[in-house]
Each structure stands twice: as structure tokens, then as C-alpha cells.
PyMOL commands that place a pseudoatom at each C-alpha (Angstrom):
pseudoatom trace, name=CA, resn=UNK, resi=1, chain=A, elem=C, hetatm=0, pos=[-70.825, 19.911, 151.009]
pseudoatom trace, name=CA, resn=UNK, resi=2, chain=A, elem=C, hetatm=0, pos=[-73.239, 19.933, 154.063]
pseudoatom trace, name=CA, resn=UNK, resi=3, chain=A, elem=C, hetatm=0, pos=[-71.789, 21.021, 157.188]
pseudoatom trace, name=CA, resn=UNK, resi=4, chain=A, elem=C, hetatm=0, pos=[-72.103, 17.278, 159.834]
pseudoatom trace, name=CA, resn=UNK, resi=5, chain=A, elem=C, hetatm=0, pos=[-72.522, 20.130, 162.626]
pseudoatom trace, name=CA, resn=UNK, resi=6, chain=A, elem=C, hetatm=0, pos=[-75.884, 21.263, 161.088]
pseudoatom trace, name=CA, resn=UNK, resi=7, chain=A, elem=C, hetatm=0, pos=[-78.100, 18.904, 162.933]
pseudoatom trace, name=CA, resn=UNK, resi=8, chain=A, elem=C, hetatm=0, pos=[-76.752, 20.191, 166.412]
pseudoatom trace, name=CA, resn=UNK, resi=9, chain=A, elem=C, hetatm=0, pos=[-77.928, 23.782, 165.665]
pseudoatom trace, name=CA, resn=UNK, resi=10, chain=A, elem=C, hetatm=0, pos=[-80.897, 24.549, 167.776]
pseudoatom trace, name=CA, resn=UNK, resi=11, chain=A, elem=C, hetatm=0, pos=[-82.439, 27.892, 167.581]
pseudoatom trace, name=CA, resn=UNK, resi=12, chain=A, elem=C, hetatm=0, pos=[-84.857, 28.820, 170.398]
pseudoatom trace, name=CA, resn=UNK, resi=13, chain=A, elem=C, hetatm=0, pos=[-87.023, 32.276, 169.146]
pseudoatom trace, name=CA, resn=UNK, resi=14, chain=A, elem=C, hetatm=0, pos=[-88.910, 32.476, 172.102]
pseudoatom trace, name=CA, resn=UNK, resi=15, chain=A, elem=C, hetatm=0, pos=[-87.855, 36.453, 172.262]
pseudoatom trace, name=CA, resn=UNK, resi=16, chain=A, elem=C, hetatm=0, pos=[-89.481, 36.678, 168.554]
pseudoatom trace, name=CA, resn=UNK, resi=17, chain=A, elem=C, hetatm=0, pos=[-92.645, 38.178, 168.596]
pseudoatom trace, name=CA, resn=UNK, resi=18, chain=A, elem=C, hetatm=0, pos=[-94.691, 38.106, 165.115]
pseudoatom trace, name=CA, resn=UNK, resi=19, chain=A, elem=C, hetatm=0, pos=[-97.433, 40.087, 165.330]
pseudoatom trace, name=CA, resn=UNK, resi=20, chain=A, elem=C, hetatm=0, pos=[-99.998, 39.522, 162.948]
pseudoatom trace, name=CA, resn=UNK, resi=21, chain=A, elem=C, hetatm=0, pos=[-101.356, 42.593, 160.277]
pseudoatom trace, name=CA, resn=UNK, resi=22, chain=A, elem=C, hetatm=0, pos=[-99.846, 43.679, 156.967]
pseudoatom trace, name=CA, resn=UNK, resi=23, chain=A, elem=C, hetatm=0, pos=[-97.742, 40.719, 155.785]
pseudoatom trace, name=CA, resn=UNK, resi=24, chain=A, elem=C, hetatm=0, pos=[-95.455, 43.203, 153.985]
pseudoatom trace, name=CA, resn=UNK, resi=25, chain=A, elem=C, hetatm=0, pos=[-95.156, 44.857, 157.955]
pseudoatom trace, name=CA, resn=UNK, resi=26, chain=A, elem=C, hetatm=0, pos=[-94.282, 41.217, 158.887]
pseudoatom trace, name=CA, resn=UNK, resi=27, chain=A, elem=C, hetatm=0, pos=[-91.516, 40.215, 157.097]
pseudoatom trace, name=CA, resn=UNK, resi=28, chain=A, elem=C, hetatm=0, pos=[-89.714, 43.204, 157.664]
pseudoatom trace, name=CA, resn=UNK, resi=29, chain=A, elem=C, hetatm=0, pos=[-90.275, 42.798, 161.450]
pseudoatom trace, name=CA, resn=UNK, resi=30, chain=A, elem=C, hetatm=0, pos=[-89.844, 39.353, 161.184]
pseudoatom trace, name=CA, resn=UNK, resi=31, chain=A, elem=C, hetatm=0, pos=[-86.549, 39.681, 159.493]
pseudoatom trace, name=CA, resn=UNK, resi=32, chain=A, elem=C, hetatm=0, pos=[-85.432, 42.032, 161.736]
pseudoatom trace, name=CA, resn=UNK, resi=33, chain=A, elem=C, hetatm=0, pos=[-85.712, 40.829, 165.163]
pseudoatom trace, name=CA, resn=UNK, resi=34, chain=A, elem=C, hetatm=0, pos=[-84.063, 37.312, 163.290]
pseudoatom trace, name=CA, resn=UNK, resi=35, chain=A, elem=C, hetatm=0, pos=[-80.934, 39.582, 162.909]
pseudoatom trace, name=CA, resn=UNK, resi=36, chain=A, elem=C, hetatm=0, pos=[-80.923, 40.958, 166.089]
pseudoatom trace, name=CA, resn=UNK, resi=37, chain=A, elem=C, hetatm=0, pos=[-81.499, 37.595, 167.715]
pseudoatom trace, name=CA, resn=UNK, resi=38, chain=A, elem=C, hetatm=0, pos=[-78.168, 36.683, 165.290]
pseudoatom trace, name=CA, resn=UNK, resi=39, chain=A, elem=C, hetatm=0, pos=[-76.227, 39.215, 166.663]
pseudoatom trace, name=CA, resn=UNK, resi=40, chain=A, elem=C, hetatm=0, pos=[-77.241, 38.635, 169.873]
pseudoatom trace, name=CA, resn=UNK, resi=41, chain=A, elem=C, hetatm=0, pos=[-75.535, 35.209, 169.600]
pseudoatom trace, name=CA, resn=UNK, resi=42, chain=A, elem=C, hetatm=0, pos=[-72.690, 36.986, 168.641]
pseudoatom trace, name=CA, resn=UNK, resi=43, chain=A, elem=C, hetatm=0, pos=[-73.046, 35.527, 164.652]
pseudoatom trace, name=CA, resn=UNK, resi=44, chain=A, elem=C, hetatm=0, pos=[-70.635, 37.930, 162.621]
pseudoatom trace, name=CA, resn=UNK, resi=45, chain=A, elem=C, hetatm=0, pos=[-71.609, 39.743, 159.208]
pseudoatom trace, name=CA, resn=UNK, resi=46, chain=A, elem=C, hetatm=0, pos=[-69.926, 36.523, 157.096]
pseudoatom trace, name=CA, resn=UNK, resi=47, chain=A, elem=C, hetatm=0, pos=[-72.050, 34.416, 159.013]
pseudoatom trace, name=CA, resn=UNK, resi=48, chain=A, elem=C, hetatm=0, pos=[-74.930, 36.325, 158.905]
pseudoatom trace, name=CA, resn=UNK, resi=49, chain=A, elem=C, hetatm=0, pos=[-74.571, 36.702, 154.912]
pseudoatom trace, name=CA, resn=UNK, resi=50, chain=A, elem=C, hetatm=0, pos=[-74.099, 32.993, 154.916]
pseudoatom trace, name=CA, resn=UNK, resi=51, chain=A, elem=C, hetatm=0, pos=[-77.659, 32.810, 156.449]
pseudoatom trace, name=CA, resn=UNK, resi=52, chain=A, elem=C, hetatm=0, pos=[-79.233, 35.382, 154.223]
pseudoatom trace, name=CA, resn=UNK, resi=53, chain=A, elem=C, hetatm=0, pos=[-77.734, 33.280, 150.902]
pseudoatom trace, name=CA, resn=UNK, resi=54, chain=A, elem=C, hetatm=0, pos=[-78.851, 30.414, 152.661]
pseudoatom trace, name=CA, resn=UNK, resi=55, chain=A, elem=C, hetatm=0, pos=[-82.766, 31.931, 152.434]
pseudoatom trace, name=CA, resn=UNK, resi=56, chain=A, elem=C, hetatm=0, pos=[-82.654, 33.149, 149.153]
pseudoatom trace, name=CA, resn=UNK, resi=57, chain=A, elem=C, hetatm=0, pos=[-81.245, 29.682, 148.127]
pseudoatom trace, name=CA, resn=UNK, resi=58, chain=A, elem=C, hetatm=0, pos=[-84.265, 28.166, 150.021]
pseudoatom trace, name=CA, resn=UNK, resi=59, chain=A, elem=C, hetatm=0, pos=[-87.087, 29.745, 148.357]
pseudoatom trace, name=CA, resn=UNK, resi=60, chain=A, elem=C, hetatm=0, pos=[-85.037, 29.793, 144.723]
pseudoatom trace, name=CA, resn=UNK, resi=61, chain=A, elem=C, hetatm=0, pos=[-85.484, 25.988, 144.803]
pseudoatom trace, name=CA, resn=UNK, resi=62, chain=A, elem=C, hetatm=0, pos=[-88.783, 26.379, 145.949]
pseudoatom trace, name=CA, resn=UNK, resi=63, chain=A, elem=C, hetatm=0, pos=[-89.766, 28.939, 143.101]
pseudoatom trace, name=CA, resn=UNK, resi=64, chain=A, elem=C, hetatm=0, pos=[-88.040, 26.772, 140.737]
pseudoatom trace, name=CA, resn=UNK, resi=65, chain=A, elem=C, hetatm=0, pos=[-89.901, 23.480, 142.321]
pseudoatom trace, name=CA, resn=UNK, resi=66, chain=A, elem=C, hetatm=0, pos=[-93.272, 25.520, 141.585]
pseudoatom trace, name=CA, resn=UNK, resi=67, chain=A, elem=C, hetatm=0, pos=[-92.262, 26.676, 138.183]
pseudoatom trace, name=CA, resn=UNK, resi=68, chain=A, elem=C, hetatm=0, pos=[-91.582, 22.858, 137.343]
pseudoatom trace, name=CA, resn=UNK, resi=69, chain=A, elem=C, hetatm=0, pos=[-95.004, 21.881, 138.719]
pseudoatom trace, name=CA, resn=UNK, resi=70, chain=A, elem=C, hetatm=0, pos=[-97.140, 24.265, 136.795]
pseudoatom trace, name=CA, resn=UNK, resi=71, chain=A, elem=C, hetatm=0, pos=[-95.420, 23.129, 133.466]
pseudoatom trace, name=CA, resn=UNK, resi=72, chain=A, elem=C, hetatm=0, pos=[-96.141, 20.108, 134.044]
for i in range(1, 72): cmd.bond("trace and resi %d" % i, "trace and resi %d" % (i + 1))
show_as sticks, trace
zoom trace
């Protein structure tokens, strides 16, 4: 069940900087300063995990959606 609070999150990353170069250099930055901004914010590990399954969740539908469109 979807949480009725979700649409009041707001997440401002104006103190995220992604600087552009190796994508693999990216995402690790990226994913980084996204857990430090977390923390910042005072989001504990459970929460943070719950973000992180969240993700993976996220682009497993996504690989799944693509993997349905090029069998098609």
C-alpha cells in the first residue's frame, strides 16, 4: 500500500552537484552526495534502505517493461 504522505515529500538538491565525465564516475558521485543529503535530513539506515529498495524496484520494472517491449 502507497504511503497518502508521499505526495507532500519535496526534495530540494540544490547542494547536488553532478559533474559531467565518466558516467561510471557519476553514479557513484551521484549516489553519494544523495546519501549524504539523506543523512543530512537526519533519514536513518531503515529509511535509507527503504529508499535504496525503492530504486532497485524502480528500474526492475523498468528492465522488465523493456524486456516485454523487445519481445514483442
Amino acid at each position: 500500500m502507497q504511503d497518502e504522505h508521499v505526495d507532500n515529500i519535496v526534495f530540494t538538491f540544490d547542494t547536488i552537484v553532478v559533474p559531467t565525465g565518466n558516467s561510471e564516475t557519476l553514479a557513484v558521485n551521484l549516489a553519494r552526495q544523495f546519501y549524504q543529503q539523506m543523512r543530512k535530513q537526519d533519514f536513518d539506515q531503515k529509511q535509507i534502505l527503504r529508499v535504496a529498495t525503492e530504486l532497485v524496484s524502480c528500474l526492475t520494472a523498468s528492465l522488465e517493461e523493456y524486456k516485454n517491449k523487445i519481445m514483442r
